[in-house]
N, C-alpha and C positions, 0 to 999 in steps of 0.2 A: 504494500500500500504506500502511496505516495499524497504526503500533507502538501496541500496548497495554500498560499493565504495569499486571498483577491482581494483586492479594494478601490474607490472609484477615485478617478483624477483627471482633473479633464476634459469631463464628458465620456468618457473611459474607465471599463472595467478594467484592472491589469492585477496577472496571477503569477506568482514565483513558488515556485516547488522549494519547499522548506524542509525537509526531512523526509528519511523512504525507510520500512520500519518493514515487520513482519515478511519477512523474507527476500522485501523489494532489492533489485539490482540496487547496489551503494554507489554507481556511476555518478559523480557528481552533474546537478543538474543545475548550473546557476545561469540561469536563465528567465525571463519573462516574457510573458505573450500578453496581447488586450484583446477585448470584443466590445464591442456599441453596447452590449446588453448583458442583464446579471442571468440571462436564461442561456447566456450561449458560453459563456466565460470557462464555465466547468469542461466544455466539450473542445473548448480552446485549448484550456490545460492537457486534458489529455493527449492532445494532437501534437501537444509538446513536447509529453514524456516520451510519447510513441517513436517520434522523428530522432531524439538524442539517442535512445535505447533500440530503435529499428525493428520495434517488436512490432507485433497486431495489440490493439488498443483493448482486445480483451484479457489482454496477459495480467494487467494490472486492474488495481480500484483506486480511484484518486478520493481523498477527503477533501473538500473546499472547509476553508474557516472566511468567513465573512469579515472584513475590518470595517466598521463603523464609528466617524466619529461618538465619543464618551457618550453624549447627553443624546444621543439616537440611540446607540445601542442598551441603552437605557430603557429608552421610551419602548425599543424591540422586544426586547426581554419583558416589561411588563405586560404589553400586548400577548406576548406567546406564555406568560405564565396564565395572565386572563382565560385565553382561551382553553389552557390544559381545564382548569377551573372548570369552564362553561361544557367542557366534553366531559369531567367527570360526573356535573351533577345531572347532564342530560343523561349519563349509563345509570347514574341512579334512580332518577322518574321513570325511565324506561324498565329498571328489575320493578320499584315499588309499584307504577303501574300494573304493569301484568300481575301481579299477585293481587291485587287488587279490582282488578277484570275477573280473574278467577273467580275471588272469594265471591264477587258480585252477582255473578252469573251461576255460583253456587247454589245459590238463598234464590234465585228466581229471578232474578233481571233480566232485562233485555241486555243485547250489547249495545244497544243505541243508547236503555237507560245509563248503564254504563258510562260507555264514555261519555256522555253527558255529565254526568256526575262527577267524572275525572275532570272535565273542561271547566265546573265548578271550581275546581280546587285552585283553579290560574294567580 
């Protein structure tokens, strides 16, 4: 595996292979590549390691680390902790839910009165 760290400059993504670890070729790679876009940059890098190392680009897995400035990667990170958040308590409403469809339709509900009853609880 081969560590990249991308960051923007420019108007420009640009990616340096920073360390090659789990068995990767130790070929020193001090190099960097750019792309217009943070969706193409990953595929940039690889085409990097590929051309120094002469391999096929499935030989390896590249890591991207994102470098953001401080007070963005910040704002990042609270976003994507948010979110882990907002994905654990939707698996939660969704277990208690259904147990609660069950139990309802146990006793003799409809499913309609059901989730109705669930869409109560909002």
């Amino acid at each position: 595996m081969y560590e990249v760290r991308a960051w923007r400059e420019q108007g420009w993504w640009l990616a340096r292979v920073v360390a090659a670890c789990g068995g990767a070729d130790l070929t020193p790679l001090n190099a960097t590549t750019h792309a217009r876009t943070l969706t193409t940059i990953e595929q940039a890098a690889r085409d990097l390691v590929a051309t120094i190392l002469d391999v096929d680009e499935a030989a390896f897995e590249v890591d991207v680390e994102y470098v953001l400035p401080a007070e963005i990667e910040t704002l990042v990170c609270e976003a994507i902790g948010a979110r882990t958040w907002l994905d654990a308590a939707n698996d939660l409403w969704h277990e208690h839910s259904t147990v609660a469809m069950h139990a309802l339709t146990s006793e003799g509900f409809s499913r309609e009165e059901a989730a109705q009853l669930l869409g109560a609880c909002d």
